[in-house]
C-alpha positions as CSV (number, residue, x, y, z in Angstrom):
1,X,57.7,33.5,-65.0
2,X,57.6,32.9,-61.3
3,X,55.0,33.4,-59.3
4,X,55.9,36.6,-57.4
5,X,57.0,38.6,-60.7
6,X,53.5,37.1,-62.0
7,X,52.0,38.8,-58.8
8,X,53.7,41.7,-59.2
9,X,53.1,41.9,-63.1
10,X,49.4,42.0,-62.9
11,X,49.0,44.6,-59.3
12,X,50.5,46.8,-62.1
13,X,47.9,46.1,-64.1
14,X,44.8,46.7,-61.9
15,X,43.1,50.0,-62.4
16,X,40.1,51.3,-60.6
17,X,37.2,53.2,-63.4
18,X,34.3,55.1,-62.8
19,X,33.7,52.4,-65.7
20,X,31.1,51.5,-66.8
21,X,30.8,49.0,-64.9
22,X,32.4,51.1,-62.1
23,X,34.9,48.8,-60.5
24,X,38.8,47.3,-60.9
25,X,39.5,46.7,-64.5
26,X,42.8,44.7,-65.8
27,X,44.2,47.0,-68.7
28,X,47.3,46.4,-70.3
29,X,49.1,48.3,-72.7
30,X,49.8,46.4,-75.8
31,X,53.7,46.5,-77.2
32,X,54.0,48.9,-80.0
33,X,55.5,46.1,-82.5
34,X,52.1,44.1,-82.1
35,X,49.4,47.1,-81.6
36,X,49.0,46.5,-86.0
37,X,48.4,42.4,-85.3
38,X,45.9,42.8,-83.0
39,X,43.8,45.9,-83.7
40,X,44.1,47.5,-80.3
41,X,46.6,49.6,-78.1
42,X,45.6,48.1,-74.9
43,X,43.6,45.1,-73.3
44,X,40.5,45.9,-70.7
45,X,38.8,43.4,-69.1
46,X,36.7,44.0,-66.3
47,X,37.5,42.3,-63.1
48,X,35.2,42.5,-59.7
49,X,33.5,45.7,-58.0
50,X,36.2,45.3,-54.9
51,X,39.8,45.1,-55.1
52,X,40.1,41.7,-53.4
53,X,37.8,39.8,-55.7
54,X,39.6,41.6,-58.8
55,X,43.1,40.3,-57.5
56,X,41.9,36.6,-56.9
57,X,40.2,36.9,-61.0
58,X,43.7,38.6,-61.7
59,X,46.0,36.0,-62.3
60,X,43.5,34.0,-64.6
61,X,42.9,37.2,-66.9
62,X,46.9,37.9,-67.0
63,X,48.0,34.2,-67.9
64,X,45.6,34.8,-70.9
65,X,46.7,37.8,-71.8
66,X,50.5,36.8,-71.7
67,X,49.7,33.9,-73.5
68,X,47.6,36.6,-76.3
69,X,50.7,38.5,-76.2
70,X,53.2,35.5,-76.8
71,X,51.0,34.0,-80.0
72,X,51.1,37.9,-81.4
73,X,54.4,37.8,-81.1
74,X,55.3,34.5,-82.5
75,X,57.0,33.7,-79.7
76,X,54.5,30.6,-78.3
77,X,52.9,28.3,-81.2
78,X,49.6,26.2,-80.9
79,X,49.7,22.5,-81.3
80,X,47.4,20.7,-83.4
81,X,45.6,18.9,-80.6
82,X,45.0,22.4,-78.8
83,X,43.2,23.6,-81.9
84,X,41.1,21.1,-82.2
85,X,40.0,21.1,-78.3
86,X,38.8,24.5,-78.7
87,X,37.1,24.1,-82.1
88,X,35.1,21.2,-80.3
89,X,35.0,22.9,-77.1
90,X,33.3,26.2,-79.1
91,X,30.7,23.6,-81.0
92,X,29.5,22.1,-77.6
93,X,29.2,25.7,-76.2
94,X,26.9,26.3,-79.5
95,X,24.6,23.3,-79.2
96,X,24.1,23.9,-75.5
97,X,23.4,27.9,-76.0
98,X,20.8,26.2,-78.5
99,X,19.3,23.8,-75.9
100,X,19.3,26.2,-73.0
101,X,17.1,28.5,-75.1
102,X,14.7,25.7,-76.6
103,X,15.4,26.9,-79.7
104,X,15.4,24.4,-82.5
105,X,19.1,23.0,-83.7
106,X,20.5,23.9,-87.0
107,X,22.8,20.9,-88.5
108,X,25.4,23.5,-88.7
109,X,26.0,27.0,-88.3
110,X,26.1,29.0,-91.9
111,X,29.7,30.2,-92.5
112,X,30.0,33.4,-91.6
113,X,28.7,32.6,-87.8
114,X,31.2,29.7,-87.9
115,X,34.0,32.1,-88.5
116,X,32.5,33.8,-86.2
117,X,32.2,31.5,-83.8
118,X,35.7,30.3,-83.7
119,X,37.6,33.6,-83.6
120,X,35.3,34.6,-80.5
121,X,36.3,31.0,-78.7
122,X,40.1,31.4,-79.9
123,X,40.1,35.2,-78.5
124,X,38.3,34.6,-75.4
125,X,41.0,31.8,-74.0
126,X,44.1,34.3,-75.1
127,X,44.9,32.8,-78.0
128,X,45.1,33.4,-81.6
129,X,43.5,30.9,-84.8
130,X,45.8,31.6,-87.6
131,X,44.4,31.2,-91.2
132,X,46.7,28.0,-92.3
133,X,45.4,26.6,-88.9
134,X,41.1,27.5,-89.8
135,X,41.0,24.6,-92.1
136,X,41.7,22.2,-89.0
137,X,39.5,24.1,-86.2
138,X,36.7,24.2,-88.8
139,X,36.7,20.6,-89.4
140,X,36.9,20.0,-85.7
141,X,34.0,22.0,-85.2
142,X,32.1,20.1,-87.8
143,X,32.8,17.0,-86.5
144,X,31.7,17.8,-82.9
145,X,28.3,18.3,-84.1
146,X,27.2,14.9,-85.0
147,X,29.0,13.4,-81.5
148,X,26.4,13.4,-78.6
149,X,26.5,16.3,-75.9
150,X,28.2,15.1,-72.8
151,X,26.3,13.2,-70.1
152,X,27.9,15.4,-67.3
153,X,26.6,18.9,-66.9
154,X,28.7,21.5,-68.0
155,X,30.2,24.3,-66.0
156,X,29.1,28.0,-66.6
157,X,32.8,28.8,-67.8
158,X,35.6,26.5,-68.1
159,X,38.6,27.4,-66.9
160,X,41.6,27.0,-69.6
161,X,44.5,28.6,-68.0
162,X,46.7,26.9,-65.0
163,X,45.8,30.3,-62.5
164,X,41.6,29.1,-63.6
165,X,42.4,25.5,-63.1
166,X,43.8,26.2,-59.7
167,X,41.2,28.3,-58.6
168,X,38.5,25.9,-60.1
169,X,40.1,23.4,-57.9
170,X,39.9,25.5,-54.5
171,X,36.4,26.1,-54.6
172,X,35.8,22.4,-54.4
173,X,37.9,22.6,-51.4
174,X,39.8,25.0,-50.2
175,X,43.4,24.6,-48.9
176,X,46.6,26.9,-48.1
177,X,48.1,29.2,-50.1
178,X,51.3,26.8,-50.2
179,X,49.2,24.2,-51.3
180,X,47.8,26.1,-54.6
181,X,51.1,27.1,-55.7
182,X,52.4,23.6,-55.3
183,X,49.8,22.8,-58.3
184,X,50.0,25.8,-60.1
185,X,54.1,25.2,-60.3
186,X,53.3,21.3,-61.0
187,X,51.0,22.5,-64.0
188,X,53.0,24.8,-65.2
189,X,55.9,22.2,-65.5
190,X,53.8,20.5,-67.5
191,X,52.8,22.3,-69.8
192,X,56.2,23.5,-70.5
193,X,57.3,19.5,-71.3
194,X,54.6,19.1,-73.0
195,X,55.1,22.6,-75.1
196,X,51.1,23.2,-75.3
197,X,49.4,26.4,-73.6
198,X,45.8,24.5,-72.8
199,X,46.2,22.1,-69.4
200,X,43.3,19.9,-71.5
201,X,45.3,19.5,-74.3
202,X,47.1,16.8,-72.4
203,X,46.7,13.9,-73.9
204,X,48.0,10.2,-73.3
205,X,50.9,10.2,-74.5
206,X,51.7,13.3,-73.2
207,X,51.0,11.8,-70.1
208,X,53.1,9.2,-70.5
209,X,56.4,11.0,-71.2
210,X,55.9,13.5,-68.2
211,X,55.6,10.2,-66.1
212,X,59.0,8.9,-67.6
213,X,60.7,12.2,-67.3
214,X,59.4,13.0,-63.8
215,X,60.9,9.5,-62.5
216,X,64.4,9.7,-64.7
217,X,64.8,13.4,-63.3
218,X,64.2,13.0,-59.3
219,X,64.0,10.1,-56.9
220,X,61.2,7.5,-56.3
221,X,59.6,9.2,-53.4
222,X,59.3,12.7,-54.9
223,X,58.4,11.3,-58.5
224,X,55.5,9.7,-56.3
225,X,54.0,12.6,-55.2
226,X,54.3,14.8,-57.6
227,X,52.6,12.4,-60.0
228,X,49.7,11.5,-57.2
229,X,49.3,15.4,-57.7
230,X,48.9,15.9,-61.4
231,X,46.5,12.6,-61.5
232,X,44.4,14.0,-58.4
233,X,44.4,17.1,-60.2
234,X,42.7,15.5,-63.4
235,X,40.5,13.5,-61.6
236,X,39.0,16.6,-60.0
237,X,38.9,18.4,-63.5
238,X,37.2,14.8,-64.8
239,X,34.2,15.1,-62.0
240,X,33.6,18.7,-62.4
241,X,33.9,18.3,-66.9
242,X,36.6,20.2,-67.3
243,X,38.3,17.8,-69.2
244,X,36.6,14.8,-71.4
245,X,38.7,12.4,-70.2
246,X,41.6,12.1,-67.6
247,X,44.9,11.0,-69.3
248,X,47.0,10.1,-66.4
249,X,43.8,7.4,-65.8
250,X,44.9,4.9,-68.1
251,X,48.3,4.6,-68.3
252,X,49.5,1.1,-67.6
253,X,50.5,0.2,-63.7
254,X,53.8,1.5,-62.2
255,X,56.1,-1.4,-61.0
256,X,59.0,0.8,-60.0
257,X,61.8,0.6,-57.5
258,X,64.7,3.2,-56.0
259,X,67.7,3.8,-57.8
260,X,71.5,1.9,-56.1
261,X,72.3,4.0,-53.8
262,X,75.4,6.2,-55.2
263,X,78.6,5.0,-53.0
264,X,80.1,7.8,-51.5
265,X,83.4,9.4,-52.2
266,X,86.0,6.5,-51.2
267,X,88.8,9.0,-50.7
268,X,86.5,11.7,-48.7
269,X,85.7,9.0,-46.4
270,X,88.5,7.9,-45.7
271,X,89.8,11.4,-44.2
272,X,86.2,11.5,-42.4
273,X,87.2,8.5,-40.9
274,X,90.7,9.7,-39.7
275,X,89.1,13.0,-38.3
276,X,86.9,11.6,-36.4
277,X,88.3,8.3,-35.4
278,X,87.4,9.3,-31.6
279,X,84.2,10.3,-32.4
280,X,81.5,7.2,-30.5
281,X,78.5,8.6,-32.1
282,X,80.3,8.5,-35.7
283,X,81.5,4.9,-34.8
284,X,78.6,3.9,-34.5
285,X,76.6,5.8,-37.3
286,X,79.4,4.7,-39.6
287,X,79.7,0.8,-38.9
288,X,76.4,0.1,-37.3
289,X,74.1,1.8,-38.8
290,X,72.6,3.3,-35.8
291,X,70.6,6.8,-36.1
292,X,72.0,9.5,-34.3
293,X,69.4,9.7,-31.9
294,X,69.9,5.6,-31.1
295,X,73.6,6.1,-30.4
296,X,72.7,9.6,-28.6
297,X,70.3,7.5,-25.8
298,X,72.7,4.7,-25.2
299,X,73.2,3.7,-21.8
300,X,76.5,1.5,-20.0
301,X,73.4,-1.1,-19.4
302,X,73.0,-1.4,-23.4
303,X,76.4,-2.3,-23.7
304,X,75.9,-6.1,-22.3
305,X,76.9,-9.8,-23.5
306,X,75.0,-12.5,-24.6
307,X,75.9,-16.1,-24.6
308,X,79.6,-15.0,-24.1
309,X,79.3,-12.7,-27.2
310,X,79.8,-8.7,-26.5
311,X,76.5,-7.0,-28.4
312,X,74.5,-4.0,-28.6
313,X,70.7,-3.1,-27.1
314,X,69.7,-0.5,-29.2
315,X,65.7,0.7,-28.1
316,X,63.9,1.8,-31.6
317,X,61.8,4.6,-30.7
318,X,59.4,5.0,-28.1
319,X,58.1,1.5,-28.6
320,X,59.5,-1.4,-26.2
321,X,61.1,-3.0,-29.5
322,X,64.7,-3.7,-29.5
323,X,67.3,-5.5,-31.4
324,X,70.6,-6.6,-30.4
325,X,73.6,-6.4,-32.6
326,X,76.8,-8.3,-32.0
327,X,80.0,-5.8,-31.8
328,X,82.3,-6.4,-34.7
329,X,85.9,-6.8,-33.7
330,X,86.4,-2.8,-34.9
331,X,84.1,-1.2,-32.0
332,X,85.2,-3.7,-28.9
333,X,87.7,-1.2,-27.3
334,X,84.6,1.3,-27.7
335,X,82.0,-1.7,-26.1
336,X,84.9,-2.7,-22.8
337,X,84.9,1.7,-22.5
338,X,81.1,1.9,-22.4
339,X,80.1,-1.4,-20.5
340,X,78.5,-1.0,-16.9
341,X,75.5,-1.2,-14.9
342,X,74.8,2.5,-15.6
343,X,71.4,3.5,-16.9
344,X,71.8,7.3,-18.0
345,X,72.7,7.8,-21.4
346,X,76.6,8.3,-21.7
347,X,77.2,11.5,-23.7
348,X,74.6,13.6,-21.5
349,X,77.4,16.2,-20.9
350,X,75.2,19.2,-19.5
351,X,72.0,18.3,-17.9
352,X,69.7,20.3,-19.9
353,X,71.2,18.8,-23.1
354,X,68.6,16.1,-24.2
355,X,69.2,12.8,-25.7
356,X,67.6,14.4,-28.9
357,X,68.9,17.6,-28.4
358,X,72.6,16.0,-28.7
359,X,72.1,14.0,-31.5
360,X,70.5,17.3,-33.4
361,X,73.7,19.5,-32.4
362,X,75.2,16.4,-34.0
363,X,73.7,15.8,-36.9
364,X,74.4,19.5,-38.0
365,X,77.4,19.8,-37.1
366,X,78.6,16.9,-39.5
367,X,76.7,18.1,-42.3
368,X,78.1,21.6,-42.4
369,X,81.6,20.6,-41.3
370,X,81.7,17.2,-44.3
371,X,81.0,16.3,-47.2
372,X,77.7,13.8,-46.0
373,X,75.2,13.9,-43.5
374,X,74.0,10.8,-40.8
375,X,71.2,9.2,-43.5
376,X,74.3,8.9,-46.2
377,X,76.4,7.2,-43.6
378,X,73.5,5.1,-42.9
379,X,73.0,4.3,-46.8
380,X,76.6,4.0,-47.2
381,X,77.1,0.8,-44.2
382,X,73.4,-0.6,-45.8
383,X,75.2,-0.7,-48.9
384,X,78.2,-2.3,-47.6
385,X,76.3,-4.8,-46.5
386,X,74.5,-5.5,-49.7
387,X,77.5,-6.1,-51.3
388,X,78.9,-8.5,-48.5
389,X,75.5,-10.8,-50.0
390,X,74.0,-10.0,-46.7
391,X,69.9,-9.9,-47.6
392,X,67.9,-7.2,-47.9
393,X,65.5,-8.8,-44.7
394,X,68.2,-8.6,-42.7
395,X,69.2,-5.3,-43.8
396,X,66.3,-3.8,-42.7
397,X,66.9,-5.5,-39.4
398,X,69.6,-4.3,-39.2
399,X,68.7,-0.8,-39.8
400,X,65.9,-0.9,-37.4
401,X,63.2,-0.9,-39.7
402,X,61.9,-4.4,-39.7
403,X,61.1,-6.3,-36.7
404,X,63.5,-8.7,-34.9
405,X,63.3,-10.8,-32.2
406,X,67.2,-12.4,-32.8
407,X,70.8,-11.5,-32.2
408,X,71.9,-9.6,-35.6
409,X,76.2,-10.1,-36.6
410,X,76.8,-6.9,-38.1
411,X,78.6,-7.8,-41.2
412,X,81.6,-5.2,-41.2
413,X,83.9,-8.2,-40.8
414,X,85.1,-10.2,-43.6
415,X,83.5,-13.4,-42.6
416,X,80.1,-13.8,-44.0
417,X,77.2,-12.4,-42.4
418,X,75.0,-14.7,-40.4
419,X,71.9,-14.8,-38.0
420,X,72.1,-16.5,-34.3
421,X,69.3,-18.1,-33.7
């Protein structure tokens, strides 16, 4: 469910009652099919005394109670792992209720007040403890209590939906509403992969097949940062014990590179080429290399020789850096057309139109008009010249996005690419 039918799901929800406590309540009508299962024709909780406070508590309740809904209905099914975090999560509760009050601490709870106490922890989160699935809470529980408490201090209530890890994560500091439903989308993906309902039911190798899928599924850069999320993510929920430990913490080191660049289609090209065959800016986009901007501020002046040898001054940026590129045979009816002593840039047509202005109007216009934009012309002459053996150094050079202080041959000639000292 997205995040504005979520919205939209729970406003309907929100009811103000003389109570008590007087205030905005969530109640929800429970489906007729399921009123038998659970005992009850609706679901009240009570929210905040003001109507902003009860919205930002909202969307915590409603993911619970969906999630209530979806177990009654057989339609969502708790893993193993899940069952056993809340059996141990309802035993620590226990002991520390015990320790808080200085009251003296049973070896275990008699057996009524353990069924008890696990149908209460089950129902409070939104989720249902069948009775083929006691045996293995029950033991959980059991086992918790000979295992130390924690050494970090435990939170008043522990979030265990994505809405209460999200806002658990704002108060330690708060950031845009953009921001939180970045995480709350991130989670939610999650979750789904991983087919579990509690975000601390991750565990390792959970974590390590969302890693695998997240970089098979989208490139290197955004598999970065969407990782660098989740992990920050559990790191937080680590410091503030939300979770016992943080699963995306010890996976083995990353070592991983960008995909080949895809070639582009050969025959599309080819008609790209013909169309805009008197197009300078494509030229030199296309068999250069050049950003749009670059071949937007060239000026007559650029267009010089050295030692004999027509070339190219391209100026990267605002910084004084500049590398020099030797014309291949192709573009030297283009270099005796441009060549002067001129120093205004040569396609400023109207005087208000910019250097960057032109080579945005540009830039659009090919992607809306073809099948590629400037930075897959760029990738497509980069991997030309990977394939012509030239290195991936000089490349970059070549691109203008490592330094150089030589003459560079463009290699768009059959020869073999070289450097001129």
């Amino acid at each position: 469910m997205s995040d504005k039918v979520a919205a939209a799901a729970w406003d309907e929800c929100l009811v103000e009652l003389a109570g008590p406590p007087a205030g905005w309540w969530y109640v929800r009508p429970v489906p007729r099919a399921l009123q038998q299962s659970l005992g009850r024709r609706s679901i009240r909780r009570y929210l905040a005394s003001t109507f902003v406070q009860a919205h930002r508590l909202a969307a915590d309740v409603h993911e619970q109670v969906e999630r209530l809904l979806g177990l009654s209905a057989g339609e969502l099914q708790l893993r193993g792992r899940e069952i056993r975090l809340v059996a141990r999560e309802c035993a620590r509760r226990w002991r520390e209720r015990l320790s808080a009050a200085a009251l003296p601490t049973p070896s275990r709870p008699d057996e009524s007040e353990l069924v008890e106490l696990l149908m209460n922890g089950f129902r409070s989160r939104g989720l249902v403890l069948e009775e083929p699935d006691f045996l293995e809470a029950r033991e959980a529980f059991l086992a918790q209590l000979v295992r130390p408490l924690p050494p970090l201090p435990a939170p008043r209530l522990r979030p265990n939906t994505v809405a209460g890890w999200v806002a658990a994560r704002q108060r330690l500091r708060p950031v845009s509403a953009s921001t939180r439903q970045a995480w709350q989308r991130e989670l939610r993906r999650l979750l789904v992969f991983s087919d579990v309902s509690l975000p601390g039911a991750i565990t390792e190798g959970a974590a390590f097949r969302w890693r695998n899928h997240v970089l098979s599924s989208v490139s290197l850069a955004t598999a970065q940062r969407r990782l660098s999320l989740i992990d920050a993510f559990y790191a937080d929920a680590l410091r503030s014990a939300l979770v016992e430990h943080n699963p995306f913490a010890s996976l083995p080191p990353l070592h991983a590179s960008s995909l080949p660049l895809r070639p582009l289609n050969p025959e599309l090209l080819k008609e790209l080429d013909h169309e805009r065959r008197s197009d300078p800016i494509y030229a030199l986009v296309r068999w250069l290399g050049l950003r749009p901007r670059e071949a937007a501020e060239l000026r007559p002046i650029d267009w010089t020789c050295l030692d004999g040898n027509p070339v190219l001054c391209i100026r990267s940026g605002r910084s004084a850096q500049q590398r020099c590129l030797q014309i291949p045979e192709p573009l030297k009816p283009l270099w005796q057309q441009c060549n002067g002593p001129g120093e205004t840039p040569l396609w400023g047509e109207l005087p208000d139109v910019t250097p960057p202005l032109l080579a945005r109007r540009w830039a659009d216009g090919l992607r809306r008009h073809s099948f590629c934009n400037a930075t897959e012309l760029r990738q497509e002459c980069a991997r030309q010249w990977r394939q012509q053996g030239v290195s991936e150094l000089v490349v970059r050079q070549l691109l203008g996005a490592a330094r150089s202080t030589r003459m560079l041959h463009c290699p768009t000639e059959t020869t073999q690419p070289d450097i001129c000292t």
